[in-house]
N, C-alpha and C positions, 0 to 999 in steps of 0.2 A: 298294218294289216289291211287286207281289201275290206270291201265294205257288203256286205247283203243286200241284195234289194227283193223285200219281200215279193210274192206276186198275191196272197191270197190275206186275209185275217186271219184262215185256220191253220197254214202250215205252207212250206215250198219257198224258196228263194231263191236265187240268180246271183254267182259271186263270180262276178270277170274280171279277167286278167291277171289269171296265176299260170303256172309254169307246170303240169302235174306229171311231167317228164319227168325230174329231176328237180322234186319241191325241197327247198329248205324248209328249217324248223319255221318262219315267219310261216307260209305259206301250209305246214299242216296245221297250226296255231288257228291260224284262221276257218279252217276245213272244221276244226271240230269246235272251234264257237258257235260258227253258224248254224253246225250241224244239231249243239246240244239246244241250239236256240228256236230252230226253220226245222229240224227234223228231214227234211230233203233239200239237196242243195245243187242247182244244175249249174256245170260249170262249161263255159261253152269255147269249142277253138281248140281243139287237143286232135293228137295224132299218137297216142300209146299202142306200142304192142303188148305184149301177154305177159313180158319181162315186166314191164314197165307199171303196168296195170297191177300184176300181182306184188310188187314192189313198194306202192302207193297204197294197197289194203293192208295190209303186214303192218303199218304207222295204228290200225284201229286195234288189228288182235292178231290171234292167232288163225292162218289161214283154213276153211270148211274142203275139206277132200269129200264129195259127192259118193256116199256109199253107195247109191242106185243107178244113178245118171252117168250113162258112160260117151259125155262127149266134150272129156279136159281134154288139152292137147297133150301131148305124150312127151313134152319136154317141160310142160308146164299145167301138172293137173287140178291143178285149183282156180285157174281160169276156163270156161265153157264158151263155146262156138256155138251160140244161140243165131242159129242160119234157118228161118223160112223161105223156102226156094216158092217159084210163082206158081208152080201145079197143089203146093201145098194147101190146106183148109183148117188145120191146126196150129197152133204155135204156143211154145213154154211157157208153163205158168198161166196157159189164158182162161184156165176153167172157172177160176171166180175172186174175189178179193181175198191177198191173204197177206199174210206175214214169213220171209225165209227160215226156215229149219227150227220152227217153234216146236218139232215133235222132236228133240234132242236137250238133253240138261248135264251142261252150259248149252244153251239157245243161241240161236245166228247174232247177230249183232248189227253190223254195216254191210249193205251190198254193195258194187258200183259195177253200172253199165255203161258203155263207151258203145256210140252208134259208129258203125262203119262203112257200111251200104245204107241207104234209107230208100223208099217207097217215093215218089215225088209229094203222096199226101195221104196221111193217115199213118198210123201206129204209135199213136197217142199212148204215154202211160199216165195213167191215173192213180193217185194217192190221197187215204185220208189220214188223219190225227185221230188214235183213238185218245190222245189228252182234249181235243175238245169233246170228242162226244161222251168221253166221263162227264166231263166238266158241267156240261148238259143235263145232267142226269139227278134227278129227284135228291136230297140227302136220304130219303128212306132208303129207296136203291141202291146207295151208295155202300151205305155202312151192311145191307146184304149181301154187296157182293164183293167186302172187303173179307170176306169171313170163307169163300168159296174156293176151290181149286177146282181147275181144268184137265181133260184128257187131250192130249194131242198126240195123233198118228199118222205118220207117213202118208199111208193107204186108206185114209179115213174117206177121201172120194169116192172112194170106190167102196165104201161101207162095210170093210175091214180093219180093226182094232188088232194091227201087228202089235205084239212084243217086243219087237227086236229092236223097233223103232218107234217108240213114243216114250212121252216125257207126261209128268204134271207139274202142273205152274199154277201160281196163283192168277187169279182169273183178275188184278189190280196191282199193277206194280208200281212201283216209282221211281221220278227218271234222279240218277243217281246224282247230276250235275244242280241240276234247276228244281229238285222237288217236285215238281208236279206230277200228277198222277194221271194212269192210261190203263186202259181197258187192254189185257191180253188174251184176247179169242181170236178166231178165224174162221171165215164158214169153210176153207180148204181141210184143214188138219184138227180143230178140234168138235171132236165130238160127244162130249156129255160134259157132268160136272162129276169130280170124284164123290165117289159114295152113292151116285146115280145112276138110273138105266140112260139109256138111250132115248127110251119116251122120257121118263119125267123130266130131262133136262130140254128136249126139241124146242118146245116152248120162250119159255127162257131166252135158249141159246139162237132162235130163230129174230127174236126182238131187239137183241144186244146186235146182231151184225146186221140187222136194216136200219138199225138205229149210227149204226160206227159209218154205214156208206151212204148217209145222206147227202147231200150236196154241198151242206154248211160245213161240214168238217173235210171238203174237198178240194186236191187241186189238178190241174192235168199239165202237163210238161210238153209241148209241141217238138221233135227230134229235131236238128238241123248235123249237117255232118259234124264229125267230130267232136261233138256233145258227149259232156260225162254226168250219169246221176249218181250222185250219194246217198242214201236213206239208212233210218236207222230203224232197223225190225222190229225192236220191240218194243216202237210208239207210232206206228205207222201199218198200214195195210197198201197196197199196190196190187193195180189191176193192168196189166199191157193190153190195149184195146186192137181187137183183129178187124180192122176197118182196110185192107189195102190187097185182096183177091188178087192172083198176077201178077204181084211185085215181088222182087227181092226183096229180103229184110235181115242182113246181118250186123251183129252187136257180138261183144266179149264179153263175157260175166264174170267178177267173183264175191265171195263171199268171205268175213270174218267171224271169228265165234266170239264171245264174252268170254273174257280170262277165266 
């Protein structure tokens, strides 16, 4: 099996020289060791299309069909054409740290993005651990917020609490391989605790995600072509950094859910 090479203490690792075209069993063996161990895993040197891509997520679960987002490809809709053109000033997902499709139950799982054009510098993505910043965290705190559930919705940015699309989670889960335990919030999609308004949870909930994006529980991933990220959602937050005004920036995305 290859080997990890971590980059940070908190989380993120480097596993080269796999084949993610056409992986055998060695080779996804090793993708979710490192993954249940590093939480993010860049693997660098790959050339996938969207067959290929969505092929290699399918080994984690069952693939995410995008209820809202409408940019699958049309022969392949569970991979997304994440394309910033240079006149652009926004880009997916850049509005603040968060975790994939936490406002659904069964919840996202593994993402993976594969850069295909890159910027010559900048588009940094950033990721923390929320098992460190538990870990971190008072045992009084602990054992309060072992006892708590979360609201998470879609539209929560935009500070509406859709029906159609949110979920509740307990606000500490644990990771199912290794035990340890991780903070599940986001300041994207959840918005209160259940049984709570919206104020009395702000508080709270505004201290748990400056606490989860500190620096200590952080790593960032610099793109090089043909780079692929793995993360797994629901021990992890990820932030894509909009640092590259006038560049292209296209990547593939897709997403797994939890069986």
């Amino acid at each position: 099996m290859a080997e990890a090479q971590p980059i940070t203490g908190a989380l993120g690792a480097v596993l080269p020289g796999l084949d993610l075209a056409k992986p055998d069993d060695a080779t996804i063996a090793s993708l979710k060791a490192a993954l249940d161990e590093h939480l993010v895993i860049y693997v660098p040197d790959q050339d996938l299309d969207r067959f290929q891509l969505s092929a290699l997520a399918r080994h984690f679960g069952p693939p995410f069909l995008h209820p809202l987002v409408d940019n699958g490809y049309d022969d392949r809709k569970d991979v997304l054409e994440l394309r910033r053109e240079p006149e652009q000033t926004t880009m997916f997902g850049g509005a603040s740290w968060h975790a994939d499709i936490t406002w659904l139950k069964p919840a996202g799982y593994v993402s993976i993005l594969h850069a295909k054009i890159l910027p010559p510098v900048g588009g940094d993505t950033g990721f923390a651990s929320t098992i460190a910043a538990f870990d971190a965290l008072s045992d009084g705190m602990k054992d309060m917020l072992w006892g708590l559930k979360a609201v998470h919705s879609y539209h929560w940015y935009e500070r509406r609490e859709d029906p159609d699309w949110r979920a509740v989670h307990p606000v500490v889960r644990r990771h199912p391989a290794t035990g340890r335990e991780g903070l599940y919030i986001n300041r994207m999609f959840t918005n209160r605790f259940d049984g709570m308004t919206v104020n009395e949870s702000r508080g709270l909930l505004a201290f748990l995600c400056n606490h989860i994006e500190r620096h200590d529980f952080t790593c960032r991933f610099r793109w090089k072509p043909g780079g692929v990220i793995l993360w797994d959602n629901r021990f992890t937050l990820h932030y894509p950094i909009n640092d590259f005004s006038g560049q292209l920036r296209v990547m593939i995305r897709t997403s797994t859910m939890e069986a």
